[in-house]
N, C-alpha and C positions, 0 to 999 in steps of 0.2 A: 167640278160638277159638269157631266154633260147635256146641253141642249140639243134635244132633238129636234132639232129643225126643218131637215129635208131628209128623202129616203128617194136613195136612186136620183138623182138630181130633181126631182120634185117636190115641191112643198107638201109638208103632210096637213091635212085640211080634217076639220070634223071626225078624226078616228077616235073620242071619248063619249060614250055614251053618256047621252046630258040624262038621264035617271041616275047616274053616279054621284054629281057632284053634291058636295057636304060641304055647309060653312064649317069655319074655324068655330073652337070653342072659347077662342081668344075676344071673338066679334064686339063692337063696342056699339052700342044704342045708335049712334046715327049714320050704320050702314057701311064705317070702313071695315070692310073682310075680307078675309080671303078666301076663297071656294077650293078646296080639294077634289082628283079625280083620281080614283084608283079600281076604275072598272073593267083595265088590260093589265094584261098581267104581264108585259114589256115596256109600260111605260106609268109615270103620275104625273098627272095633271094639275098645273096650279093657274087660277086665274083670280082676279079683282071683282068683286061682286055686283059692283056697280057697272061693271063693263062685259057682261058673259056671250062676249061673243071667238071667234074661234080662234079671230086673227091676234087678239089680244090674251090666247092662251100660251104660256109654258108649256112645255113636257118634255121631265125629265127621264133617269133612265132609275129604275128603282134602286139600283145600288146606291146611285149618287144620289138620290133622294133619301136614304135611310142615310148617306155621312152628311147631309146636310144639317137633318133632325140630327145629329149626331155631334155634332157640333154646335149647335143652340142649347142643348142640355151640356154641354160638356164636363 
């Protein structure tokens, strides 16, 4: 799985638009979920709900986000 981390020796900061994110359908009544972001179409975004801030986001690359899911269904 790739993490996107840096671009150009730069850290990449706030490039997911926050009108994207969606909880999980998994979410459980007291708040642990995960938030999904798939509003670029180079990258998805996954963070912790409790914590939506930017430093505390993933992002991966979409291929290796679909073998991920790809892999939990296996």
């Amino acid at each position: 799985m790739t993490l996107i981390e840096y671009n150009s020796g730069h850290k990449i900061t706030n490039v997911l638009p926050e009108r994207c994110w969606r909880t999980s359908t998994r979410c459980v009544p007291n708040g642990n979920c995960a938030e999904i972001n798939r509003g670029r179409s180079d990258r998805v975004g996954v963070r912790d709900s409790k914590h939506p801030v930017a430093a505390s986001t993933l992002q991966f690359r979409p291929s290796a986000w679909t073998r991920f899911l790809d892999q939990l269904t296996g």
